[in-house]
ROBA-359440 format. One record per atom (N, C-alpha, C): y, z, x. Coordinates in steps of 0.2 Angstrom, whole numbers, plus 5000, padded with zeros to 4 digits. Atoms other than C-alpha are relative to their C-alpha. Example, Ala and Ser with C-alpha at 12.3 -4.5 7.8 and 13.67 -1.06 7.14 Angstrom:
499450005004;497850395062;500650005004;499449994996;499550365068;500550034996;
***
This chain:
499849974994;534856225550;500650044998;499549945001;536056365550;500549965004;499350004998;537856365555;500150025008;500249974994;537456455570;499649975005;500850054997;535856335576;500449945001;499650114998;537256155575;500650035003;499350014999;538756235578;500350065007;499649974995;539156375589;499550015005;500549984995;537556385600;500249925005;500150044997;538056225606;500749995003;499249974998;539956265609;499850055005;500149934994;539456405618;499749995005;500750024994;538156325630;500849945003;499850034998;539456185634;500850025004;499549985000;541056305634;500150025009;499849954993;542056345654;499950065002;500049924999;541856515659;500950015001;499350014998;543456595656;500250065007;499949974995;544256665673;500950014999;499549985001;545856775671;500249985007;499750054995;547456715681;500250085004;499849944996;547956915685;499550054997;500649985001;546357025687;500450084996;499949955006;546357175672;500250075004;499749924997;546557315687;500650005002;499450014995;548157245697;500550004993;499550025006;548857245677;500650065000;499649935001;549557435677;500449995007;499649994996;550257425693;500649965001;499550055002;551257255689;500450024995;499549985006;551757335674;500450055001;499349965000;552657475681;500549985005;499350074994;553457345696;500549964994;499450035007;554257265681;500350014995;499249955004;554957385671;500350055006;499449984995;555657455686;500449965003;499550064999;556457285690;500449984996;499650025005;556857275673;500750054996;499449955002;557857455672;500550005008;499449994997;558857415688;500149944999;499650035002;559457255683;500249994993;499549985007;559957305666;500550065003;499649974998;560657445675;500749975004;499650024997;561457345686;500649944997;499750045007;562157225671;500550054998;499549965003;562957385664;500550025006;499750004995;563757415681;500449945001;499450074999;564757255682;500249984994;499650015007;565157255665;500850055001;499249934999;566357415671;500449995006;499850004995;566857345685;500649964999;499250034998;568857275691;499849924998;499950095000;568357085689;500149964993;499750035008;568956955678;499550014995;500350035007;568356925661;499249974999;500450075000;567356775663;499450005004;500549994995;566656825680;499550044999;500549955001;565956975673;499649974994;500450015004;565256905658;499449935002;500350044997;564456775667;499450045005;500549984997;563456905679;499750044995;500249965004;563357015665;499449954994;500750055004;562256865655;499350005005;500550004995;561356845670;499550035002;500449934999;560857005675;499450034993;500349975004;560257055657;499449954998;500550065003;559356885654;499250005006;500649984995;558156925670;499750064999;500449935002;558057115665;499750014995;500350015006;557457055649;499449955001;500650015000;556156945655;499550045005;500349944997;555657075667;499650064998;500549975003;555357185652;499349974998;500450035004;554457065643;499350005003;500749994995;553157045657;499750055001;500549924999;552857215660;499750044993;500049995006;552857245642;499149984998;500750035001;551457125640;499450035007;500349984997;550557185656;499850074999;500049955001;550857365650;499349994994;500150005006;550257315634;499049974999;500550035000;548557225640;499650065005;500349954996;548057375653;499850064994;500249925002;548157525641;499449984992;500650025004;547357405624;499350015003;500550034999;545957365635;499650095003;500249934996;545757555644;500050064995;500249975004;545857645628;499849994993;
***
């Protein structure tokens, strides 16, 4: 018997069906909610970095901010990135 006849034909009859957790159409419009989420809190990172407050305070929002605008990119990045693969 083949490789195909023991091995994957029976894998495949026995395997979940897979069901995506965010459907392939709502991917574009997610991606651009989250890089827009992600350009006004990096923005808003770079705005409290110039502002009058202590030291310590600023660099503490200034972590903050950029650590959120940063997974904001990534998400949308990946969202970005599965919408236009999949559509061109």
């Amino acid at each position: 018997m083949s490789y195909n006849a023991l091995f994957l034909q029976e894998k495949y009859e026995t395997s979940t069906p897979f069901t995506p957790f965010i459907e392939l159409s709502r991917q574009p419009k997610l991606a651009f909610v989250t890089l827009l989420l992600a350009l006004l809190t990096i923005s808003l990172a770079l705005a409290t970095a110039g502002s009058s407050k202590g030291f310590v305070q600023k660099f503490i929002y200034y972590t903050i901010l950029t650590a959120i605008g940063s997974l904001f990119f990534g998400i949308g990045t990946v969202f970005l990135s599965n919408s236009f693969g999949v559509y061109v």
